[in-house]
N, C-alpha and C positions, 0 to 999 in steps of 0.2 A: 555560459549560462548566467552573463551576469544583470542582475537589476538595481538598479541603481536608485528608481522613484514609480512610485504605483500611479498607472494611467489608468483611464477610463474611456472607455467605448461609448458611452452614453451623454448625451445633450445638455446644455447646462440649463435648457427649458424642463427637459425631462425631471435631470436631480430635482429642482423648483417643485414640482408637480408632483414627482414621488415622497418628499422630504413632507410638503402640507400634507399629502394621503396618508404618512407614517408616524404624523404628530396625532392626527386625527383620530388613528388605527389604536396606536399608545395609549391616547387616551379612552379609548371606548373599555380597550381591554381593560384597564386599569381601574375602572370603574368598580368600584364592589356589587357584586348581585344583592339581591336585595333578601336579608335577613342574613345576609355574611358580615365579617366581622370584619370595620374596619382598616384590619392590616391586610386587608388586599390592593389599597390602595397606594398610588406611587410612592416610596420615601425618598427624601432627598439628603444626600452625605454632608457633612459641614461642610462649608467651603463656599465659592461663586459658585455663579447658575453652573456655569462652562464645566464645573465637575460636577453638578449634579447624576446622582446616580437613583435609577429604579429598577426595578425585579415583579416579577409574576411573582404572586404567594401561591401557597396551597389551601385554597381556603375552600375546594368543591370537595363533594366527599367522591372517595376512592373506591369502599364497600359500595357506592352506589350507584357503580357509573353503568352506563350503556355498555355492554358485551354484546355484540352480533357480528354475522359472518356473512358476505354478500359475495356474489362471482360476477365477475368484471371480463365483458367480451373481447376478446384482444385483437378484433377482425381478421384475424389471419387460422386456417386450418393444416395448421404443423403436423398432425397426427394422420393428416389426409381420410377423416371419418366422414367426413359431410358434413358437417357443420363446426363454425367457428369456436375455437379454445377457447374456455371460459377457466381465468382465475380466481382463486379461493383469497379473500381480505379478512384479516380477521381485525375487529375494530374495538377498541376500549375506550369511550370519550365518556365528560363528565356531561350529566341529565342535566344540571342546573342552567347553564347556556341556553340551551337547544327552549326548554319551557318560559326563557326569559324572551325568547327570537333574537337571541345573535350565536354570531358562528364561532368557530374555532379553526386555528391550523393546525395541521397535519404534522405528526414526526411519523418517518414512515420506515421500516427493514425490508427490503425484500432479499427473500434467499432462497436457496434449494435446500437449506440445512435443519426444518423445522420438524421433521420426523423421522431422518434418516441417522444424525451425527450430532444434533444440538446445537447450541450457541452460547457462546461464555466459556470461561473457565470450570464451570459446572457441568456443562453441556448438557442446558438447558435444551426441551422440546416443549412445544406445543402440546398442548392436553384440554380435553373436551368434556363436557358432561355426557351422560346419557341420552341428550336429547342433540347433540354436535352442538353444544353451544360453545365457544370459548371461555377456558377457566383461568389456564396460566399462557402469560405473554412473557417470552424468556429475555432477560436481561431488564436492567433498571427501569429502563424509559418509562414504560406505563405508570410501575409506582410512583413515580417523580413525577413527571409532569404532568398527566392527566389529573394531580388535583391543582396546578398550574394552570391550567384553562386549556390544555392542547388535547388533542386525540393524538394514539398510536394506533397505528397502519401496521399488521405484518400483513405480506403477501406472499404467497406460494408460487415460486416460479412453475413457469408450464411445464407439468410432467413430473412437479413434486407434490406428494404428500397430499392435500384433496382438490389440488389441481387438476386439469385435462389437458390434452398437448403432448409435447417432448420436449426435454434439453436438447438444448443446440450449445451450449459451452458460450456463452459470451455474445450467441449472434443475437439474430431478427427477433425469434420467439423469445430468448433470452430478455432481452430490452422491450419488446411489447407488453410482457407480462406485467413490469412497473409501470410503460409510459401511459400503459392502457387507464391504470391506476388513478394516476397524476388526473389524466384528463378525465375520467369519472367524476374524480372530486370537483374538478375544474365544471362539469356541468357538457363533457364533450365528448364521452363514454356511457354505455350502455350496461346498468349492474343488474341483479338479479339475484330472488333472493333465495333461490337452490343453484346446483350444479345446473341442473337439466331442465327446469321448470321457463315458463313464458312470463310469469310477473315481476315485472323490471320496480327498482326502485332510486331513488336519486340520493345524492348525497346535501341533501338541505342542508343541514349542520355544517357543513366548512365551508369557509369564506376561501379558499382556494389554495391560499398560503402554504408550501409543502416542502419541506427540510426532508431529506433521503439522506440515513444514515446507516452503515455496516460495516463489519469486518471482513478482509478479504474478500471473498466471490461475491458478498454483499455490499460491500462499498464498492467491488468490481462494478455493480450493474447499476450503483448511482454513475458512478465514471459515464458509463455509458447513455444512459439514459440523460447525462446533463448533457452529453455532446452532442443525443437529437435535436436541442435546442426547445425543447418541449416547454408549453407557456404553465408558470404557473409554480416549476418547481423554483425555490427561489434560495437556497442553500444544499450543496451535498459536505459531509463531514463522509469521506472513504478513509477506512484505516488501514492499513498493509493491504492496499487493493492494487488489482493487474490494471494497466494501461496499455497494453498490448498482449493478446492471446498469445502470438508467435511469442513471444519474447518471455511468457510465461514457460513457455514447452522450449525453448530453443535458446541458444545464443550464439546468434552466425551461424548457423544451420550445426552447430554441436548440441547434441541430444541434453537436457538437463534432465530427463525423468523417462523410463523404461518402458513409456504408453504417452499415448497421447491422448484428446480428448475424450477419446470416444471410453476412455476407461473410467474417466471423471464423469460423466454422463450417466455411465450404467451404476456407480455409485449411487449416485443422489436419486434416479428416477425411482416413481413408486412402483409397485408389484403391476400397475394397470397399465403403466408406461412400459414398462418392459416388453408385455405381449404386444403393443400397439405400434412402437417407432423404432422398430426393425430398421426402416431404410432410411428414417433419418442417422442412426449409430452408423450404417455403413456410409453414406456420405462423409462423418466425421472421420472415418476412418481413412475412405480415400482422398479425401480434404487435408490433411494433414500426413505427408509420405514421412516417414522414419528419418530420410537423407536430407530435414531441414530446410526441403526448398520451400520458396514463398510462393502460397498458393492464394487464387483467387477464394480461399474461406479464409485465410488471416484478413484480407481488405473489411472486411463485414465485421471480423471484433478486434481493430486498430482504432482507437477513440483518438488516439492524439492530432489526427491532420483533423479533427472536428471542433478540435480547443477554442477556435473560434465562434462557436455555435451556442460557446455557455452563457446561458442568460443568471445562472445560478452564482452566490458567490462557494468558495472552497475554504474546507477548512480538513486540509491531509496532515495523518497523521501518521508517521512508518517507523520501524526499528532500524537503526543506523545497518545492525546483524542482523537482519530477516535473510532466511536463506531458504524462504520457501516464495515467497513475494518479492523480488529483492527491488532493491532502490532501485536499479535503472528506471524502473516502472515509475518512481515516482520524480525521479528527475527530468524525465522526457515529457513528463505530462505538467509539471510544474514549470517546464520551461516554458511548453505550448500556450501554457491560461499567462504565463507572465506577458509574450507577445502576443497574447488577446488584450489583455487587460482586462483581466477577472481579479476580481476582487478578491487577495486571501491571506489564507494563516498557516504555518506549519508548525506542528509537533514533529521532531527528531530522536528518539532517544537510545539508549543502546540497548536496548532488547531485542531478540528476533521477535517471531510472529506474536505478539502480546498485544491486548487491546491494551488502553490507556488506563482503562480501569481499573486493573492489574499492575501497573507501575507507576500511575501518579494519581489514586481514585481522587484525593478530597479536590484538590486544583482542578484533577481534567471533571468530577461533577459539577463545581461552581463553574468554571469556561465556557463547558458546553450551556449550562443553562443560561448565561449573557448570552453566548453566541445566538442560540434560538431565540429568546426573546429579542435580539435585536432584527433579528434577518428575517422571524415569523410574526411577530409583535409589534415590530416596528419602534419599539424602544430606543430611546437616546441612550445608552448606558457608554459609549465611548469607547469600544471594543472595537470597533472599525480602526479607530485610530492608536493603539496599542502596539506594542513592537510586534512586528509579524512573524520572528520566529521564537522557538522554543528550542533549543537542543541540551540534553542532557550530556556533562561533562566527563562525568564519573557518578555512581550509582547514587542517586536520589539527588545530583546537583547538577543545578541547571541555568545557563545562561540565553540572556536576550540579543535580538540585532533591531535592529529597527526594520532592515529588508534582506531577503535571503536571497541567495548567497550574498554578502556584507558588501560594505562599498571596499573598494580596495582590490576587490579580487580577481584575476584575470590569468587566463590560459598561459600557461610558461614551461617551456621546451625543456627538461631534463635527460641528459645521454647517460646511456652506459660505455664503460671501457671495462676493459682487461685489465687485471691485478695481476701481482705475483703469483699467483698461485690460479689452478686451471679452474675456471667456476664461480671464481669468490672473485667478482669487480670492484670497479667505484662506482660510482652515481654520480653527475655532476652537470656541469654544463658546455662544457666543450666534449665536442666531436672527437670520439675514436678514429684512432688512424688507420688509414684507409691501409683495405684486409687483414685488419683484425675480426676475431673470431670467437664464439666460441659453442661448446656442442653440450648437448643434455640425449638421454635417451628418456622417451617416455616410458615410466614404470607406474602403471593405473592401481599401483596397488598405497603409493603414495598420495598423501593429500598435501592441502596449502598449510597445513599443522608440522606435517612434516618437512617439508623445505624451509619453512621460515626458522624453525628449529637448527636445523642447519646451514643456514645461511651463512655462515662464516665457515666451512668447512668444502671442503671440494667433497664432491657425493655424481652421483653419473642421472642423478636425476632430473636436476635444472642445473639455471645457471640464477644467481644471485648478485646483484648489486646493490653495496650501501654509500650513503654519505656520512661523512667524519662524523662526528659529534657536533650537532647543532649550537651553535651561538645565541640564537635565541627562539624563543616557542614559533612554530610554525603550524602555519592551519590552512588545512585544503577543506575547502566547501563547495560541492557541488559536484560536476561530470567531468571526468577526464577519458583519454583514451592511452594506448598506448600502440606503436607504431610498431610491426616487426617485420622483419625480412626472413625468409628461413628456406633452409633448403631440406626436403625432406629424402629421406635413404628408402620410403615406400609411397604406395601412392594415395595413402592416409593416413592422414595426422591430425589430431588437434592440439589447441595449444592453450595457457593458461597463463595471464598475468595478476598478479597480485601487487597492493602495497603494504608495507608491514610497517609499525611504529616497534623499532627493537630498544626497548628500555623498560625498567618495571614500571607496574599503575597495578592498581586494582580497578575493574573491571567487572560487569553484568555478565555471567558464567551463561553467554548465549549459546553452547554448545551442549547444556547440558538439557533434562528434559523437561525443564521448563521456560527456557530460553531466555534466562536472565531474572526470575521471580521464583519463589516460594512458598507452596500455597499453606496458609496456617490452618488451628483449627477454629478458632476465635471467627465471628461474625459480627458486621455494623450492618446498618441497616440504611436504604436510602432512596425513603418516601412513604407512601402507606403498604401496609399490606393485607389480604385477605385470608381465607382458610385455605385455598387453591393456589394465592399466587403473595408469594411471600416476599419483601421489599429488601431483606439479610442475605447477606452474601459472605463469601470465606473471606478474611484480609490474609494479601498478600506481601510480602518484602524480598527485598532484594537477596537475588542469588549472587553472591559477592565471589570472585577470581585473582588473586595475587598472581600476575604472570610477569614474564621479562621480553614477553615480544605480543604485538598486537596485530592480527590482520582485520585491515580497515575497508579495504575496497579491492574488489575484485572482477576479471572480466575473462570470458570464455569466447572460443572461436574453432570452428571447423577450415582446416587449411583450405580447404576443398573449395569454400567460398569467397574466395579471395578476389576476383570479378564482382562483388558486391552490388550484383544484380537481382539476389535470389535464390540462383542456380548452383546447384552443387557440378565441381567439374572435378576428374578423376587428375591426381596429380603423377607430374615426373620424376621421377626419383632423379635426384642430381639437379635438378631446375632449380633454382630461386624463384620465391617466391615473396610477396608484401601486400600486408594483411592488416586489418586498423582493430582492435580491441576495445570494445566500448570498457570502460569502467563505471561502475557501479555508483551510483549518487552518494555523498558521506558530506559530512561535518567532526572532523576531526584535528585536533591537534596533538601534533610530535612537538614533545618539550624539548627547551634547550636542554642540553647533554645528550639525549637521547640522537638518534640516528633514522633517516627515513632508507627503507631497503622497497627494492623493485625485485623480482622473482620472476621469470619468465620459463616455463615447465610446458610438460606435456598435458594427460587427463588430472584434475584435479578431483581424487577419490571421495566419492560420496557425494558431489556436485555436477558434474558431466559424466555422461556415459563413455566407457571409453573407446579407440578407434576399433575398425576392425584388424587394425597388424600394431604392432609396436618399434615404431621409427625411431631411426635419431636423429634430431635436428641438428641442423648448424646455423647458429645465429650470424649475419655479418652487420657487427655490431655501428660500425656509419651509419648503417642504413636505419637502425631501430632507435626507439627515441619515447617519451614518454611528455604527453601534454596533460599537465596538471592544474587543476584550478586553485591558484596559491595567493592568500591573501596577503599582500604587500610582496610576492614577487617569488623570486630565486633565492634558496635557504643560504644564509650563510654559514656555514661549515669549517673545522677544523681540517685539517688534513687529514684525508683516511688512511688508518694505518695500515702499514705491509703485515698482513697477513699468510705467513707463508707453515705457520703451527697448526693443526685441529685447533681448534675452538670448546670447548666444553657446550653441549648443549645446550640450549634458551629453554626454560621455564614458560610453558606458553597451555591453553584451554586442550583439551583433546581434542582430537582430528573430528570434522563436523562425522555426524551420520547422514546418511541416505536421507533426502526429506522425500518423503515420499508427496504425489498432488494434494489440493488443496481438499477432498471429501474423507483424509483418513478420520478418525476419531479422534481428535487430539484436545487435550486439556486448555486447546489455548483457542479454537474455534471458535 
């Protein structure tokens, strides 16, 4: 996954063309309305033209702006009633624009989460007057940049909240309900200004410009929606978002959650969806069989083979520890937009499921607000050309690259062998000798907290490999997999790899319940607010973790799918078997002294479901092997020591819990 220099898809007539359209664009916006003050206009930083810097002000009023709610036809009839699904948009833009005759761009949410579960750390919902007007728009955007010059967009997916339609999880209606959106604004959509009503109304006020921004299932459906190719949206910011449906529910056809879509569906739908999309919940049902195989409903929500179709740039943001979203999603899609050559940025940090506003508010509000004015405003402010990654090192400290994953980095072969002692290997880089061995039994009642914890200990429940004590700091960035051979004693198995950093750090307590943050009671404030929708939020800080072992990245797999076709096949007890474990996207470094360990186990508890019998495997260890994305190569390592004593347990976070799917009610939605 490595990139080395950002390309572009686009003509050097085009850039020409778009560059005078987006000086042009800069300066209209930057113009002060007339009887505003001044400081709306561009400032520029000391320095050459070449660093000059400009910013939106907030100089429209907030108390004043335009609230209205229009239903947007999606041309498609999901709910099979006879006539086309109309979405519910609820709109907050500032009056002053629109009575001047110019437009504004779009920041737009769309979710399923605005009356069922909320948004934010608050879990914020949408709230109405007496009359359905929109009062509160949840999360910052509106107070902030609508007195910037921008409108905020929420939209109700189909089948939430005072939408019409059904959830489909990710597919067709899923993604029409925003693209429908997009091209409303765009002047290529038909709005309306009740659910049911015949008086259509157009979107005069926006010049087109449209930034799709959300957490999880809601930066899920920009993912999506940027991979229609749809004209018009011209930045998505997805934060801990799915890139693949399947790979949300599955990994290699081992179960990661106890339901499948159709459970996530009936969550989120409104009371009116319930009684109406019966057969679309039974499609989801039998769209997605328990046994992992790949079905033609995963093709319809896999964005990734579409990476090529973004006209938008990207700007993803994910927790290193998300274990409800996890990095593959965001490695495989970040791979995809790299061989397109999209244009983008990433945030990394070690939180699980956390928006950014939560773990780095004041930096990710100024970011975001460059980023949008340059990608909606067309501003010069120099953020294109800025280091393109972010990764958090240790809690509130954070380093830059210039391209993600770094230059230097490249896939590198690591073996395991057999140690003195049955279970506790090495890690290295030559090849185990041929029929060596060694065995774990799956025990689902262990997780990866548990094995890495004993990883210097023989235990019957994995098998563990480390390397010496490093020589000097070592840093994996990006997708590795790991390669296994196994022979199973039943004719179900899954299997579990982990990497572990064994040495103390302090750490974001991602296991705990709030996945690395702290919510206070103290409130800042950030933009305007009203009597209804108030611009104060709680401040949060780091949930800090002194441990002595780290797990960094991890990958699950059903033995069954070892034909990596799809297709689940029942196994032979006594058969060998060879199986490829994706691992999970990371940016991490193992310090010198510290030691990098492999762990290869059975169900890891509270992360996959476990099999239906309880096998022992037998690793033959030649055959198994682990490719890593290691910047500057193969670790240099002391000798590992013989191990032939217990070990004293590793100091490590508690064993994850069960994440249940993405519509629980959780503080961090």
């Amino acid at each position: 996954m490595l990139l080395q220099t950002r390309r572009s898809r686009i003509p050097w007539t085009t850039l020409v063309l778009s560059a005078v359209t987006a000086l042009v664009a800069a300066a209209i916006s930057l113009l002060p309305p007339l009887g505003a003050p001044a400081a709306h206009a561009a400032s520029a930083a000391p320095g050459s033209t070449a660093d000059s810097r400009s910013e939106s002000r907030p100089v429209y009023s907030y108390e004043n702006a335009i609230r209205e709610s229009v239903w947007v036809d999606t041309t498609i009839d999901g709910d099979a009633d006879g006539r086309t699904d109309r979405v519910a948009v609820d709109i907050v833009r500032p009056r002053e624009p629109e009575a001047q005759g110019r437009r504004v761009p779009v920041i737009m949410d769309a979710s399923p989460y605005y009356s069922c579960c909320g948004r934010g750390n608050e879990s914020q919902t949408k709230t109405y007057d007496a009359a359905g007007n929109p009062v509160r728009f949840p999360l910052f955007y509106d107070n902030y940049f609508v007195p910037r010059g921008y409108a905020t967009v929420l939209v109700d997916l189909a089948g939430t909240n005072r939408s019409d339609g059904c959830v489909d999880v990710g597919g067709r209606s899923d993604i029409l309900s925003a693209k429908a959106v997009v091209d409303w604004l765009n002047g290529r959509a038909t709005g309306y200004t009740t659910a049911t009503g015949g008086r259509t109304v157009k979107a005069g006020w926006s010049n087109g410009a449209t930034g799709m921004i959300g957490k999880s299932y809601d930066g899920t459906i920009a993912n999506g929606v940027a991979a229609s190719g749809v004209k018009g949206l011209k930045t998505i910011v997805p934060i801990g978002a799915i890139s693949s449906w399947y790979d949300y529910y599955f990994a290699k056809g081992a179960p990661l959650f106890d339901s499948g879509p159709d459970g996530l569906s009936d969550a989120v739908e409104s009371d009116g969806a319930h009684a109406r999309c019966a057969a679309v919940q039974k499609r989801l049902v039998e769209g997605a069989p328990r046994n992992g195989d790949w079905t033609g409903l995963w093709n319809d929500r896999h964005y990734v083979p579409d990476a090529g179709k973004v006209r938008a740039s990207v700007f993803a943001v994910h927790g290193a520890q998300d274990l409800n979203v996890r990095t593959k999603h965001l490695g495989q899609w970040w791979k995809a937009l790299a061989d397109a050559g999209v244009e983008r940025k990433i945030w990394l940090s070690q939180t699980g499921h956390v928006d950014p506003f939560d773990f780095r508010r004041e930096e990710w509000v100024r970011t975001l607000h460059r980023w949008f004015d340059h990608y909606l405003l067309g501003i010069d402010n120099g953020i294109e050309r800025e280091p393109m990654a972010d990764v958090e090192r240790a809690p509130d400290q954070w380093s830059t690259d210039r391209v993600w994953p770094p230059s230097g980095t490249r896939q590198t072969t690591l073996r395991p062998r057999g140690g003195a002692t049955a279970g506790v290997g090495v890690l290295g880089t030559e090849r185990a000798e041929p029929g060596s061995t060694e065995t774990f039994t799956d025990d689902p009642a262990l997780s990866e907290a548990d094995w890495s914890a004993a990883i210097d200990t023989s235990t019957p429940g994995k098998a563990g490999f480390t390397t010496g004590p490093l020589e000097r700091d070592l840093r994996l960035s990006g997708s590795g997999t790991v390669t296994v051979t196994a022979t199973p004693s039943t004719a179900d198995a899954h299997l579990s790899a982990v990497l572990v950093d064994l040495g103390p750090a302090t750490i974001r307590n991602y296991t705990a319940a709030g996945e690395g943050i702290t919510t206070l009671g103290n409130r800042t404030c950030w933009g305007s607010s009203t009597a209804g929708d108030s611009a104060c939020f709680k401040e949060t800080a780091a949930d800090r973790a002194d441990v002595e072992q780290t797990v960094f990245s991890r990958g699950w797999a059903d033995l069954g799918h070892y034909a990596d076709d799809g297709k689940a096949r029942p196994l032979t007890p006594g058969k060998a078997y060879t199986i490829t474990l994706d691992l999970a996207a990371t940016d991490h470094v193992v310090p010198a002294g510290h030691r990098l360990g492999l762990i290869v186990a059975g169900t890891d508890a509270g992360l996959i479901e476990p099999p239906s019998t309880s096998p022992r495997l037998t690793l033959d260890l030649p055959r198994t092997s682990a490719r890593l994305p290691l910047v500057g190569g193969a670790p240099k390592a002391a000798a590992a020591p013989s191990r032939t004593a217990a070990a004293p347990p590793l100091k490590g976070v508690r064993a994850p819990h069960h994440r249940t799917p993405l519509p629980s009610v959780s503080t961090h939605d």
